[in-house]
Structures are given as C-alpha cells and as structure tokens.
VEXVOLO-117205 format. One line per 3 residues: number of its first residue (from 1); for each residue x, y, z of N, C-alpha, C. Coordinates in pm, whole numbers. Each point is the difference from the previous one (the first is absolute). Layout:
BEGIN
NUM = X:Y:Z:X:Y:Z:X:Y:Z  ...
% end
This chain:
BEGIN
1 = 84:-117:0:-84:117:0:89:124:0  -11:108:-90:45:80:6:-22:107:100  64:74:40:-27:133:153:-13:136:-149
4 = -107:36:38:30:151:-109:89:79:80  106:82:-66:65:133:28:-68:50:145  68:37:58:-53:94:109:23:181:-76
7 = -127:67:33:41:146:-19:70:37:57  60:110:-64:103:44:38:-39:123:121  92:-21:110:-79:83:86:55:157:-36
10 = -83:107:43:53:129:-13:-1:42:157  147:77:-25:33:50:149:26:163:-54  -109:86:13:-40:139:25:-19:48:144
13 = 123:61:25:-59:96:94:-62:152:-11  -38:38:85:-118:99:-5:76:91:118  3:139:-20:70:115:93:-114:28:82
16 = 5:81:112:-87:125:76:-26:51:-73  77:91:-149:-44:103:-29:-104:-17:-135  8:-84:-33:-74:-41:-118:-164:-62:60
19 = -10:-43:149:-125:1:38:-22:148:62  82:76:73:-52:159:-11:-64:72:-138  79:-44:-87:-84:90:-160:-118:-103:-12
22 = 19:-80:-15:-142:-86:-12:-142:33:106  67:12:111:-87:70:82:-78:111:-32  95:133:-34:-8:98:-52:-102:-13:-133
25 = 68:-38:-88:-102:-75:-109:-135:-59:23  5:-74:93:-135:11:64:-131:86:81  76:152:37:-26:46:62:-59:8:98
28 = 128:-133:113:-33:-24:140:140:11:46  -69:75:150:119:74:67:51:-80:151  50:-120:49:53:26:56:5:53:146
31 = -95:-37:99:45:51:132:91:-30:83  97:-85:-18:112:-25:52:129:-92:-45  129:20:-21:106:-91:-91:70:-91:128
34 = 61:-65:-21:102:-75:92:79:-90:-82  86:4:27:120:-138:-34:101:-54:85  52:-126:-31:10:-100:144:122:-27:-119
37 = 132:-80:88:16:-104:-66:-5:-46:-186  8:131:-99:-32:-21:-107:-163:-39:-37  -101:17:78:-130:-14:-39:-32:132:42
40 = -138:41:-90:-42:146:13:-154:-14:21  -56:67:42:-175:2:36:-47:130:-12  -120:6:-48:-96:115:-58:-120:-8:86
43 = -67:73:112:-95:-16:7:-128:156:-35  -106:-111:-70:-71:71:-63:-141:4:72  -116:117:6:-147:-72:45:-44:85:-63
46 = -144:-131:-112:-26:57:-74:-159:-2:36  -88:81:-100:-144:9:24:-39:-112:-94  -63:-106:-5:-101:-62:-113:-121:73:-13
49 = -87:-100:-66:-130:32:-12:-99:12:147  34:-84:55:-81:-58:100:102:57:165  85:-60:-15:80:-25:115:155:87:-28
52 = -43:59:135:111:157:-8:120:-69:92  64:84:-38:166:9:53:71:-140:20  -24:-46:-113:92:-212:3:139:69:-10
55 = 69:-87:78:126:76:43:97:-128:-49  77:45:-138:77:-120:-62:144:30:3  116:-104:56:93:29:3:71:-94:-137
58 = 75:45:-87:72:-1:-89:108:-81:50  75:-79:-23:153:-66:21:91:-77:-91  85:125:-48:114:-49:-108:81:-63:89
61 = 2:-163:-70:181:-20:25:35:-27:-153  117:114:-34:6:-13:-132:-12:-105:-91  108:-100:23:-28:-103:-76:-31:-137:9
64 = -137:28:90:-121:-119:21:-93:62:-50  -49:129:55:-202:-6:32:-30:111:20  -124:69:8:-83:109:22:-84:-90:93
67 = -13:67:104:-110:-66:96:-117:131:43  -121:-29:-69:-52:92:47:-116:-47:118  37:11:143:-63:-66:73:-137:140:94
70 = -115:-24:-70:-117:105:103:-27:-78:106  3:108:100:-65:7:139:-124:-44:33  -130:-120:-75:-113:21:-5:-69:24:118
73 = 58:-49:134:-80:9:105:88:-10:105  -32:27:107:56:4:130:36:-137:48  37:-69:82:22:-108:96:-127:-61:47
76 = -72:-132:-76:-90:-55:32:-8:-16:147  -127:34:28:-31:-91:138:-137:-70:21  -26:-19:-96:-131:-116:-6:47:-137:12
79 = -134:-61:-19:52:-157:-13:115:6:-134  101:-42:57:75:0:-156:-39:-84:-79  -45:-88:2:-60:-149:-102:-53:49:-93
82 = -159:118:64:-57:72:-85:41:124:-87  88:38:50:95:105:-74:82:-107:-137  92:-94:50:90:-61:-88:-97:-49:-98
85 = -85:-74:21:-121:-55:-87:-17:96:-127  -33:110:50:-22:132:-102:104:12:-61  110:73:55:120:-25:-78:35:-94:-135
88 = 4:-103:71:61:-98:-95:-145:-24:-119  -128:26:37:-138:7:-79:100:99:-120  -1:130:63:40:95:-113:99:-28:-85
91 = 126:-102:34:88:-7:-29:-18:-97:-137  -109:-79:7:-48:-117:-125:-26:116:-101  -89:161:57:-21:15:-98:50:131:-88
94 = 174:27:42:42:81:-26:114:-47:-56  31:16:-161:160:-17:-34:63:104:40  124:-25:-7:74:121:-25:35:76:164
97 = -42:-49:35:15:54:155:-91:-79:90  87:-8:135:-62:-87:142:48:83:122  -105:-67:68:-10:74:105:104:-92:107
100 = 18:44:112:130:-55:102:-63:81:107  84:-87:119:-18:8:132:133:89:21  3:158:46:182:-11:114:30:-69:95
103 = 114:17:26:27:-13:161:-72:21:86  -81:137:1:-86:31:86:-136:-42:-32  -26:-64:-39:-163:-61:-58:-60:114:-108
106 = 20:74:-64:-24:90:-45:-30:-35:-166  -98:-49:-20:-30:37:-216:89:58:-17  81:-51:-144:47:63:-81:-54:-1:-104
109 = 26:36:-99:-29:-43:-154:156:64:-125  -16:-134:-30:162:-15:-93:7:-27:-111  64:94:-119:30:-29:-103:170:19:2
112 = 38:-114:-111:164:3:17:27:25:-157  87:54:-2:37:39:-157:130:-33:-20  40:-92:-143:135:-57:64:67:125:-97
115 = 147:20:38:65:104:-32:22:34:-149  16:-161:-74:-5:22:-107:-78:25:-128  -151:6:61:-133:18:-38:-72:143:38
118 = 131:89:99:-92:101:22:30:115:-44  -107:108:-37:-7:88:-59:-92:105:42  -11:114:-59:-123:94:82:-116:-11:-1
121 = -28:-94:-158:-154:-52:18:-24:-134:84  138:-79:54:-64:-126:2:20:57:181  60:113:91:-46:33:66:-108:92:80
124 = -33:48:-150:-135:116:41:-133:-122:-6  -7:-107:-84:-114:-103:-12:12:-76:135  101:-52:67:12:-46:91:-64:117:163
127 = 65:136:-36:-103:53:95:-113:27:-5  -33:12:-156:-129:45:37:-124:-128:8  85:-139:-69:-100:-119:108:-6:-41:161
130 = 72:60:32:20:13:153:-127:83:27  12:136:-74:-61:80:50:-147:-31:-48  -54:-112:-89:-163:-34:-22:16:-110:65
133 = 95:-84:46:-54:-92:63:-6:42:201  15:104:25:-17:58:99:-142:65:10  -11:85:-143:-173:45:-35:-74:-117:2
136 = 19:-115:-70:-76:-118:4:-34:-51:119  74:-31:96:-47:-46:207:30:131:54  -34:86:-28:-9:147:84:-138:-88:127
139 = -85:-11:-55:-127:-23:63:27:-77:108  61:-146:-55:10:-109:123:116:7:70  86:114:-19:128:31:73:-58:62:136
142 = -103:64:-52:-28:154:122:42:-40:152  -84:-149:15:40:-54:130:106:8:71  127:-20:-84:114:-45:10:61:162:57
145 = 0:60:-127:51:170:53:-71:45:108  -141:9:-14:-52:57:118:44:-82:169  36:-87:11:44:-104:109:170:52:14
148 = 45:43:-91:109:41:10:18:188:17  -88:27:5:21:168:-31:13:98:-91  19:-89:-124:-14:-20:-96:-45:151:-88
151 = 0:119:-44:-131:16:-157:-95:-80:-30  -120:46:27:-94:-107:-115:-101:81:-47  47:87:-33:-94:90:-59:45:9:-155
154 = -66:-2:-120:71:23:-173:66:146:1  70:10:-104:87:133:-35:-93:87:37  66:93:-39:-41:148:0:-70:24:-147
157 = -114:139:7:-23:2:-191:134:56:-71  83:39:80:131:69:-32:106:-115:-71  -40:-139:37:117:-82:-22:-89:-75:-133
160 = -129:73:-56:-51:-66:-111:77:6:-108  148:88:-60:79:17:-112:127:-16:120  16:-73:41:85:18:97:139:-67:-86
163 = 102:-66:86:92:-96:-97:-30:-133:18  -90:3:98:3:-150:-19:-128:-58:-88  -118:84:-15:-59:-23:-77:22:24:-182
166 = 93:118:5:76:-37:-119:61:-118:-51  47:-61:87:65:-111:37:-73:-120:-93  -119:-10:84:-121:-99:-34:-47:3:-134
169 = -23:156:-73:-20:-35:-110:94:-19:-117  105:66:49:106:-55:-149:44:-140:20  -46:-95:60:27:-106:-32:-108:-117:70
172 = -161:110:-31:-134:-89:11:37:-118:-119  21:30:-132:9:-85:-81:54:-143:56  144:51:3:57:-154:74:-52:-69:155
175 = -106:41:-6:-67:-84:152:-63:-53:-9  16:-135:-93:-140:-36:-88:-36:-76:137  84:-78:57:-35:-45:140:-119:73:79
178 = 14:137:42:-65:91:59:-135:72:-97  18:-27:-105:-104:59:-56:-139:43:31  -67:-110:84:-119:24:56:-25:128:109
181 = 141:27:-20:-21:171:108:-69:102:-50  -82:46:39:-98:100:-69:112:183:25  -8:71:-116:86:129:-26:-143:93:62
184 = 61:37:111:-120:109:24:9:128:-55  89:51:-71:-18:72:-80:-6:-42:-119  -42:-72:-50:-75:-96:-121:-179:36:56
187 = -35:4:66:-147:-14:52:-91:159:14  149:43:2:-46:161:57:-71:104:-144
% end
C-alpha cells in the first residue's frame, strides 16, 4: 500500500505589528497590550447585536497561533452538570469555535487560528463569530452573568454602528453557520 506524500507543512510566523494594522484595518481599538516571554495579547470589548461589552483577549505566539479567547461569563456556580451539559450542547452545534472551562470555572469561548493561515480577514471572521455566537446565547447566558455581576443588559443605541457591529456585518456572509441571526437593522 502506498502512504500518499505528506503536505508540506508551512512555518509562517506572524509579528505584533501586522495584527496591530489588521486591527486598525478593522477598526477595533484595543483596550489594553501586554507581552510576556515573546507572546503578545490584545484585549478588546466589543458591542454585538444583542450582548454588550464581550471582552476578547487576542494571543500571538508568533509562530504557532492567534488565540482569540472571550470572556463569556463569569465563574459558574450552579449545578455544574447543568451548566457543562449546555456547554458541550452548544459545542455539537458550533464549528469553528468551542467553548472551555478556565482554571477558574469560568466560560470561555475559543477560536484558534494557526499562524500560517492567518490573516486580517481570517481574524476579523473569527471575531466577529465570537461576537454572534455570544448574540446567539445572550438570552440563556443572562443567568450566568447576572450570578456573577455580570452586564446583562444589550448595548447601548450608540453601539448600533459601533465596531463590533461593523464587525458582524462585513463578514455576515461567511456565517453561514450563524445565519439564522436575524439583522435588526434589516427589520428596521
């Protein structure tokens, strides 16, 4: 039996500064930088449709990954069974990103971008499915934030052209996943 060829792997690394212009290019800003050790972090909080201030931290290590890991919720303290249950429910029905437990019991939600695949669109699509699949369980999250202290109130009308709803629509197309999200300014 023959083994086919293995592809050939590509080893691209990716700078800080080339996800700063991309950022920029995106026109999202950034509330705080850090770098460790040759890894760098961006944290951003953005408005969706539904669910205000998702607070996503960015993490270059050049030549692995983009980790863009959101904050979805505070530190469970329910039955966790019924929490994880949900979780991992959502997780059947989301490519492209899963949700995770921290250290501290805390939702995450994770998309990984490998270094040599990433670019400004393939990280602006990656936030801004973060940012509908956060609009998408805005509703059945509330518990979770509100138990935690959480926001649970939607944006502001101020954050209706905001960046993160910019966000959402330049790359509604590619969410064919998400599609069933209704554009409320589509309705208006």
């Amino acid at each position: 039996m023959l083994t086919p060829p293995r592809p050939e792997r590509r080893t691209e690394s990716r700078t800080p500064a080339e996800i700063e212009a991309w950022l920029i290019e995106l026109g999202l800003e950034p509330v705080e930088r850090a770098e460790r050790d040759g890894i760098t972090s961006w944290d951003l909080v953005l408005d969706g449709r539904r669910r205000a201030r998702l607070r996503i931290t960015l993490i270059l290590e050049p030549a692995l990954a983009l980790i863009c890991w959101a904050h979805f919720a505070p530190p469970i303290n329910d039955s966790f069974r019924k929490s994880y249950r949900k979780l991992l429910r959502w997780n059947d029905d989301l490519p492209f990103v899963k949700f995770s437990v921290s250290e501290d019991e805390r939702p995450v939600l994770v998309a990984e971008l490998p270094a040599a695949h990433l670019s400004c669109d393939a990280m602006g699509l990656a936030l801004a499915r973060q940012l509908a699949v956060a609009d998408r369980f805005h509703t059945e999250s509330v518990e979770w934030r509100k138990a935690g202290g959480w926001p649970v109130a939607g944006p502001p009308v101020s954050a209706a052209d905001g960046p993160g709803v910019q966000l959402l629509r330049r790359y509604q197309s590619d969410l064919v996943e998400l599609a069933d999200l209704p554009d409320p300014a589509s309705a208006a």
